[in-house]
C-alpha positions in Angstrom: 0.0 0.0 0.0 1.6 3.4 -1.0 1.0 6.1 2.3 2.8 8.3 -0.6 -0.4 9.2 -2.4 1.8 8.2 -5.8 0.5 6.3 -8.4 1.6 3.0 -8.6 4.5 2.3 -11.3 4.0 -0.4 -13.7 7.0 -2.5 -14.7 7.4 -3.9 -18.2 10.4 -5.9 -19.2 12.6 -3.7 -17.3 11.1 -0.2 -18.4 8.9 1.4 -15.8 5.6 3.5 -16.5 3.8 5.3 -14.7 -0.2 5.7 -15.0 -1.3 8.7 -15.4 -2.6 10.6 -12.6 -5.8 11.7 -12.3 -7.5 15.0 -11.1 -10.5 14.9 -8.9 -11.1 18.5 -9.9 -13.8 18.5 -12.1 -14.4 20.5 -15.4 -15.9 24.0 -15.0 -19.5 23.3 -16.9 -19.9 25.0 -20.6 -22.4 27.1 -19.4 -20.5 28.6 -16.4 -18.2 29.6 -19.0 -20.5 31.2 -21.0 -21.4 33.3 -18.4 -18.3 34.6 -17.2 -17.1 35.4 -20.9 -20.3 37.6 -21.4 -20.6 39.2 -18.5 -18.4 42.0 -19.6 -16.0 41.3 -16.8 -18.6 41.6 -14.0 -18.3 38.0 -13.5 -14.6 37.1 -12.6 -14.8 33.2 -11.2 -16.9 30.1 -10.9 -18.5 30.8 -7.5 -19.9 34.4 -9.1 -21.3 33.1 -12.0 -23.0 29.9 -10.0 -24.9 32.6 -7.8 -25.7 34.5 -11.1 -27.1 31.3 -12.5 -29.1 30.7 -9.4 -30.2 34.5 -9.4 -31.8 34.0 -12.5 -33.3 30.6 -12.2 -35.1 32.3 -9.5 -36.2 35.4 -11.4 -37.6 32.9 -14.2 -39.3 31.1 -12.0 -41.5 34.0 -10.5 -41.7 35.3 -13.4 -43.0 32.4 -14.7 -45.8 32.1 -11.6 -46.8 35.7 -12.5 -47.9 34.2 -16.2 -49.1 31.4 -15.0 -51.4 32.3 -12.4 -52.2 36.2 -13.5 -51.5 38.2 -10.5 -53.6 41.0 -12.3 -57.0 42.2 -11.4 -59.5 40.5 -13.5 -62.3 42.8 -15.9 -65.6 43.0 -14.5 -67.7 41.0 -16.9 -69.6 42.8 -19.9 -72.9 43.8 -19.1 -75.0 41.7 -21.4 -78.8 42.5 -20.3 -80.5 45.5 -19.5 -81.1 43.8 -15.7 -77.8 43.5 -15.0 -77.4 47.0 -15.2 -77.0 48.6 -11.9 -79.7 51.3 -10.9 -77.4 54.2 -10.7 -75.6 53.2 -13.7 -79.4 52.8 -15.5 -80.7 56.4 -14.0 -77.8 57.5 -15.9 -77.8 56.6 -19.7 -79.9 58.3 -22.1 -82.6 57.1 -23.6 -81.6 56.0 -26.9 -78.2 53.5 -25.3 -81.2 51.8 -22.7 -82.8 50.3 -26.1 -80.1 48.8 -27.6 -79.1 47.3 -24.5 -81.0 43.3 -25.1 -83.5 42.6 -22.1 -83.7 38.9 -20.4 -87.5 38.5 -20.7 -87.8 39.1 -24.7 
C-alpha cells in the first residue's frame, strides 16, 4: 500500500511507467463559461457566475408564476342585459343606449 499518495509504477520488461494521474477537480461546466465570458468582466470566477445562474433561475421562475397564475386584477364582466345594469348606472344613460341594450324577458 503506497501512504505516498503516488501512483503505482507499472513495470514492463525492465522499463517502468507510470499511470497517469488523475484529477478529482472537475471540469468548469460549458455554461458557467459562457457566463463569465459575457458578462463583460462583471463575473470574474466560478462561484460568481454559479450565484448569477441561481439568481436568475429564480427570477424565471417568479416570473413564470406571475404568467401562470395572473396576479392581475380581473375585468368586471360585460354587461350583457339590461337587468344586469346597476340602478345608478341605468338612472344615468340616455334614452336611446337603454334600447339597444337586449333585455332577459324578450
Amino acid at each position: 500500500m503506497d501512504y505516498n499518495n503516488e501512483p503505482p509504477k507499472i513495470v514492463f520488461e525492465g522499463e517502468q511507467f507510470q499511470r497517469p494521474t488523475r484529477s478529482f477537480e472537475t471540469p468548469t461546466p460549458k455554461i458557467v463559461r459562457l457566463v463569465i465570458k459575457y458578462s463583460g468582466g462583471l463575473i470574474k470566477d466560478e462561484n460568481q457566475a454559479n450565484y448569477f445562474l441561481i439568481g436568475f433561475v429564480v427570477v424565471a421562475i417568479i416570473i413564470s408564476l406571475f404568467l401562470v397564475f395572473g396576479l392581475y386584477t380581473k375585468t368586471p364582466k360585460a354587461v350583457q342585459y339590461r337587468e344586469d345594469i346597476p340602478l345608478e348606472i341605468r338612472e344615468k344613460l340616455p334614452p336611446g343606449v337603454w334600447e339597444t341594450i337586449p333585455s332577459k324577458f324578450k
